[in-house]
C-alpha positions in Angstrom: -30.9 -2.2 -29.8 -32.6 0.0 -27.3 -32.2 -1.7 -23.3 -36.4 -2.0 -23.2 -36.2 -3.9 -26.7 -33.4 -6.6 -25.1 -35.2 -6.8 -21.8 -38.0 -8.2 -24.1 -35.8 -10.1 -25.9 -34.2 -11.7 -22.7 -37.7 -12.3 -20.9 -39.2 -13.9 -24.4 -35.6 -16.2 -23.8 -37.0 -17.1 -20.2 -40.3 -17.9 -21.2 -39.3 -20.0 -24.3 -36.2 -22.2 -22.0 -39.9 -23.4 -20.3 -41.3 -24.7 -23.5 -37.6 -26.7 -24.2 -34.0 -26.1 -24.7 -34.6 -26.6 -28.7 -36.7 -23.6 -28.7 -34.4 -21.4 -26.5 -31.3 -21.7 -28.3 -32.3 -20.2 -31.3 -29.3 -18.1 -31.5 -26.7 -20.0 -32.4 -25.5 -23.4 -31.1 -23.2 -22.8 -27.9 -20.0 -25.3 -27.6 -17.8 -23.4 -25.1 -19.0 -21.1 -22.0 -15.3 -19.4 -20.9 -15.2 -18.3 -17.3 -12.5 -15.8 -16.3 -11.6 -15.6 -12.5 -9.5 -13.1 -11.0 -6.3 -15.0 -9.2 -3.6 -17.0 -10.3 -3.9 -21.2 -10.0 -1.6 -23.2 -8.2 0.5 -25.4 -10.3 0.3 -26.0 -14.2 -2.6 -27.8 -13.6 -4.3 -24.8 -11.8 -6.2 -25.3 -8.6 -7.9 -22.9 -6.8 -7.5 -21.9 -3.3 -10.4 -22.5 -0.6 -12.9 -19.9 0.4 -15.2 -19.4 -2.7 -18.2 -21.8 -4.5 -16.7 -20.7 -7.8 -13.7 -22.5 -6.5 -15.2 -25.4 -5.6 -17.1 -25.6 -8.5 -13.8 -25.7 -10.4 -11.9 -28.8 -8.3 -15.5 -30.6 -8.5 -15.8 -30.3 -12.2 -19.4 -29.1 -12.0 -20.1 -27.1 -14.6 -18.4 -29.4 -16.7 -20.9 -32.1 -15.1 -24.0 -29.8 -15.9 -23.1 -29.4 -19.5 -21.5 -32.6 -20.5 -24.7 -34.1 -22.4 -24.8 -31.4 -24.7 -20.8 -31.4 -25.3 -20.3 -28.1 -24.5 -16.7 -27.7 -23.3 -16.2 -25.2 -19.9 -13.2 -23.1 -20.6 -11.4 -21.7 -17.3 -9.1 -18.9 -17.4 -7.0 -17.6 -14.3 -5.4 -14.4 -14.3 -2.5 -13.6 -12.2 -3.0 -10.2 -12.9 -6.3 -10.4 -11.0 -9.3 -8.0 -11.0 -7.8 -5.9 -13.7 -7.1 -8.5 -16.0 -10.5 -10.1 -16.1 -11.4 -6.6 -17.0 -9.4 -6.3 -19.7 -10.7 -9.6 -20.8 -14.2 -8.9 -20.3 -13.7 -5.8 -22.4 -12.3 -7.9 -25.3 -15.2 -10.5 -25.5 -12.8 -13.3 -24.2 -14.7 -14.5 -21.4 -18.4 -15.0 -20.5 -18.9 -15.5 -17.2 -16.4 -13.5 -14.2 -15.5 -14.2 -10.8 -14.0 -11.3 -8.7 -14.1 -8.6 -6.6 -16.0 -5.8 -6.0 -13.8 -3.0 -6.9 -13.1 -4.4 -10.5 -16.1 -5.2 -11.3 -17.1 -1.5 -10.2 -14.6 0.1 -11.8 -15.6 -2.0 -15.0 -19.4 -0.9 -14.6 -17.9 3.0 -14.6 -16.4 2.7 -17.6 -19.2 0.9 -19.5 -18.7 -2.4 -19.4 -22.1 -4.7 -19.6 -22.5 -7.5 -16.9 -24.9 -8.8 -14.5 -24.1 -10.1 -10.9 -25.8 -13.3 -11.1 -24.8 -14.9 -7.5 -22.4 -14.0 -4.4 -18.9 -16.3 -4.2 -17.0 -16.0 -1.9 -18.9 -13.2 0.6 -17.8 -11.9 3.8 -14.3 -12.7 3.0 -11.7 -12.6 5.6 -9.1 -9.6 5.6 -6.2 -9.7 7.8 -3.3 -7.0 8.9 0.4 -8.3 9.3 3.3 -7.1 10.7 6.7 -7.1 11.2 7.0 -9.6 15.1 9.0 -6.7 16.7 7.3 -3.8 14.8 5.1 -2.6 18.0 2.6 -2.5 15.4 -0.7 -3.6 17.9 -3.6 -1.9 16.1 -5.0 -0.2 12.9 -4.4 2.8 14.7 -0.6 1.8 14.8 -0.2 2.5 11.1 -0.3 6.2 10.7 3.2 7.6 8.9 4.1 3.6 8.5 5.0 2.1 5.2 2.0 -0.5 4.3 1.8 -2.9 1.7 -1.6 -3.5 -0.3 -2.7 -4.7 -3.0 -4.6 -1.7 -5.1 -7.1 -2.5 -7.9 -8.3 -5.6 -5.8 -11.2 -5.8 -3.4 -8.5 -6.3 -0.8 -8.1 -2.3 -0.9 -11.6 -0.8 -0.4 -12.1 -3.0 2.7 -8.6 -2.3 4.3 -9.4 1.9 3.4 -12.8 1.2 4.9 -11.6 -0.1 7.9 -8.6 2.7 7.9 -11.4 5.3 7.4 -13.5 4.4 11.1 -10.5 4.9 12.7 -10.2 8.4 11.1 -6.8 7.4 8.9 -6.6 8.6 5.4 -4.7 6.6 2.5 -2.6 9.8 2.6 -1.8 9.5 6.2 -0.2 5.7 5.4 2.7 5.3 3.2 0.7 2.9 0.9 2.6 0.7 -1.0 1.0 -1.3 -4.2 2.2 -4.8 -4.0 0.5 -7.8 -5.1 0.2 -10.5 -2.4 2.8 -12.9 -3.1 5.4 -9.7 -3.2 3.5 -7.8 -0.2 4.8 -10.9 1.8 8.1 -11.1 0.7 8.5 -7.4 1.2 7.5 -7.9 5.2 10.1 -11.0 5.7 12.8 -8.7 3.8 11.4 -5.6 6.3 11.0 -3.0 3.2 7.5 -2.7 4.7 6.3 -2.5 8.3 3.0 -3.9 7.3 0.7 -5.9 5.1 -2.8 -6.0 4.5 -3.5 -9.9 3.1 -5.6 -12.8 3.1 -4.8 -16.7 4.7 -1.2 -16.3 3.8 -0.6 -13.8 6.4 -1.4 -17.1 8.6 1.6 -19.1 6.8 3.9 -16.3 7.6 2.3 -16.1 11.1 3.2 -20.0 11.6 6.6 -19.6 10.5 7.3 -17.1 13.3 8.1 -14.0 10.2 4.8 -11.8 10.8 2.4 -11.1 13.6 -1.6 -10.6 12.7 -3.0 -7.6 14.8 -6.6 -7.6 13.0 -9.1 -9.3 11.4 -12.2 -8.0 9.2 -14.2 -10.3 10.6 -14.0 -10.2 14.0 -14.0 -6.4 14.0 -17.0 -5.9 11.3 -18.6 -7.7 8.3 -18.2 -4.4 6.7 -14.9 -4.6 6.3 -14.6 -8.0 5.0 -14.2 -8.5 1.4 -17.0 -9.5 -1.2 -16.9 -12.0 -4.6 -19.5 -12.6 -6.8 -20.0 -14.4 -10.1 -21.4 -11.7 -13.0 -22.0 -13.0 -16.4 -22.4 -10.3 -19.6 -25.7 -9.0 -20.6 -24.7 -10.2 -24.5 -24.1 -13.9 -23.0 -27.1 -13.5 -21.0 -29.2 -12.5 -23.6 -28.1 -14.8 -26.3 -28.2 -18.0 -24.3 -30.3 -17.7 -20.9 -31.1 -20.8 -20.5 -27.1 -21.9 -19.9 -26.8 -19.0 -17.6 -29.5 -20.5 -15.6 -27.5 -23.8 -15.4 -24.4 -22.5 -14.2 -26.0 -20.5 -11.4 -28.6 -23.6 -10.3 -25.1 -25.6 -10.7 -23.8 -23.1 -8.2 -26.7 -23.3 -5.7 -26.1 -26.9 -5.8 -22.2 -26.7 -4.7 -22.7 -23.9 -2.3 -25.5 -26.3 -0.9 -23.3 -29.6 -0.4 -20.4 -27.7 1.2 -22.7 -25.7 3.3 -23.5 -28.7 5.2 -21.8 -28.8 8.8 -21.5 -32.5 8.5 -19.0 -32.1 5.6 -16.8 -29.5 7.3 -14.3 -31.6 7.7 -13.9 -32.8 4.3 -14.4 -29.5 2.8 -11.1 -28.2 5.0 -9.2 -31.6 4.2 -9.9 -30.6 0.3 -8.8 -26.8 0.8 -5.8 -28.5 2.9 -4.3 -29.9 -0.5 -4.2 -26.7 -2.8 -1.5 -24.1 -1.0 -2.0 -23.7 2.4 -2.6 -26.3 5.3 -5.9 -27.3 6.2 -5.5 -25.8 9.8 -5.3 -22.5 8.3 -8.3 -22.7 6.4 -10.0 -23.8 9.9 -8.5 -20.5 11.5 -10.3 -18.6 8.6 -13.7 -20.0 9.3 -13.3 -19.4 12.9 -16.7 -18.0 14.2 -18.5 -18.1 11.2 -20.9 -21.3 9.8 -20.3 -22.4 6.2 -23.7 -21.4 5.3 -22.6 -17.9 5.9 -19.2 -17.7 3.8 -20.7 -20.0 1.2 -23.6 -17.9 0.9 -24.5 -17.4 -3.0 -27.3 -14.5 -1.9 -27.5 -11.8 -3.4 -28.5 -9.9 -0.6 -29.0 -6.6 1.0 -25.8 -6.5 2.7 -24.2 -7.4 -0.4 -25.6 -4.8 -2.2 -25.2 -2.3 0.5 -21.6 -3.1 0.2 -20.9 -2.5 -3.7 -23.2 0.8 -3.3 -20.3 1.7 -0.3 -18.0 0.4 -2.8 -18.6 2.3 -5.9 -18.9 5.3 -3.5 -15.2 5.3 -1.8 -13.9 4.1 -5.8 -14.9 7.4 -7.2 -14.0 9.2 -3.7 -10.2 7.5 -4.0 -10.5 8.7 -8.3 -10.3 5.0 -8.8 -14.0 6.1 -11.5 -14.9 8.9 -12.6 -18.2 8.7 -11.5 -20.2 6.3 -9.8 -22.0 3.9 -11.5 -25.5 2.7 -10.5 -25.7 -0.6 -8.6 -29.1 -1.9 -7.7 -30.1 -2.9 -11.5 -26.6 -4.6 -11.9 -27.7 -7.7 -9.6 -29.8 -9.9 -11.7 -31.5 -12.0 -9.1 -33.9 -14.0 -11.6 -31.7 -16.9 -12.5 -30.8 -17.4 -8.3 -34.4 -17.3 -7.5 -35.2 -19.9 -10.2 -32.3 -22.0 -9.0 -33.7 -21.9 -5.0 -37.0 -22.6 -5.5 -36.2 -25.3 -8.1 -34.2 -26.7 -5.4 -36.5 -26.1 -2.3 -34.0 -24.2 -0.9 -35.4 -20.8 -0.2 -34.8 -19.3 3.3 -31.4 -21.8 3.7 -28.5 -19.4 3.6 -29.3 -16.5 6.2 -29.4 -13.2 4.5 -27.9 -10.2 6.8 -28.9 -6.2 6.6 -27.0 -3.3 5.3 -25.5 -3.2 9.2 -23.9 -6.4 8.5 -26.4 -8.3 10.9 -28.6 -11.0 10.0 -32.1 -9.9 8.7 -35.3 -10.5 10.6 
């Protein structure tokens, strides 16, 4: 089927879900919508950390909410293996709908794979450098000829070589170790690395007096913090439209009750139950408003930063060429879902510079 055929196809799909679900889903009856996400749970009955919509989308059993009249069961998988797994996944038709990274997802659009970006999840995404308490480590700058741990393949390492890059180090002027973050810590309590590039849990180490942090993404530059989204496949899109509109009005709706200020606390008294302490969640959010992490925009700085992305991918020979970005966010279903909502102009949407938009 040529792409200008199924871009007919998918718009007839939009303009039929107005007429009635019955004439939509002409396809073939949908029963399960099976959403991949790119981390591990906590527990054998998994639970996501904090920080994303998709995640508390998960522990509020929304989608599951949204399609329960129609029986449709919402299959989650999580993958410990992360990014790459979800990948692997998407590649063997066993999910639907993905939330990770950026880098995957890039590396995923080099090679072929076909998916739409539907909403952000999880945007401007704290990054954090630890170190050993008595390493003299103070600054990025600190880390030339040092052995560092970080997690490749994740969108954890474009935003630490970003970072590494405006202070004029190279990956090859580091001695870059690839460590997933559960072993990335273990290595800096056991000192076979001087230092770690990680998320909250550099906090919990922190706390227990076995690392110091020495920087932040986000109080240095938005550029260097780390983006989600959630992407769905062009042949789920196509074949059944009118559920990917659900999920991603579904989304607009959780990203708009935990946006609210006044819920703050009971949104960090949630994330307090799943593996870290509420207080370090609070640390996290430091300086920034909900409404900005729990932004689902799909905005210019957002885009901006997978173009950046897909750039230093294929730079690193992560792709072997770099794929084309603008037409892989899908903004229709998101519009639908704000104005349907009467929520256009609530999240703030910020500029390639990482500053907010006039």
């Amino acid at each position: 089927m040529n792409p200008r055929h199924r871009l007919g196809l998918l718009a007839l799909a939009f303009t039929l879900s107005a007429a009635g679900p019955a004439r939509a889903q002409s396809v073939e009856p949908l029963k399960t919508i099976r959403i991949g996400v790119a981390t591990g749970g906590v527990g054998s009955n998994p639970v996501r950390h904090g920080g994303t919509t998709t995640a508390l989308a998960y522990t509020d059993g929304a989608f599951e909410e949204a399609f329960r009249k129609d029986g449709i069961e919402i299959q989650w998988t999580f993958f410990k293996g992360a990014g790459p797994a979800v990948n692997e996944a998407l590649v063997n038709r066993q999910i639907d709908f993905a939330w990770q990274g950026d880098l995957p997802s890039i590396v995923a659009r080099a090679n072929g794979v076909k998916t739409k970006i539907i909403a952000g999840s999880g945007v401007r995404t704290g990054l954090y450098l630890a170190v050993q308490p008595d390493s003299g480590i103070q600054k990025l700058e600190d880390l030339r000829g040092k052995r560092v741990a970080l997690f490749k393949g994740t969108n954890l390492h474009l935003a630490a070589v970003a970072a590494l890059a405006a202070r004029g180090l190279k990956e090859s002027d580091l001695k870059l170790i690839n460590l997933d973050l559960a072993s990335a810590r273990t290595a800096l309590i056991n000192k076979d690395v001087d230092a770690a590039f990680d998320y909250v849990g550099a906090f919990d180490l922190r706390d227990k007096g076995l690392a110091k942090i020495v920087w932040s993404a986000a109080a240095d530059n938005y550029k260097f913090t780390r983006q989600t989204h959630l992407l769905v496949t062009d042949d789920f899109a196509a074949k059944h439209p009118q559920a990917v509109q659900r999920i991603v009005t579904t989304l607009v709706k959780v990203a708009h009750r935990h946006s609210n200020e006044a819920n703050r606390a009971e949104l960090f008294a949630q994330w307090g139950k799943t593996e870290y302490p509420e207080k370090i969640w609070r640390e996290d959010f430091i300086g920034q408003p909900l409404r900005v992490r729990l932004s689902p925009l799909l905005d210019t700085f957002l885009v901006s930063r997978y173009k950046e992305a897909a750039k230093d991918a294929h730079a690193l020979k992560l792709t072997r060429s770099v794929p084309e970005i603008d037409s892989w966010f899908d903004r229709r279903y998101l519009n639908v879902a704000l104005k349907e909502l009467k929520l256009e102009g609530y999240w703030p949407a910020y500029g390639a510079d990482g500053q907010l938009s006039q």
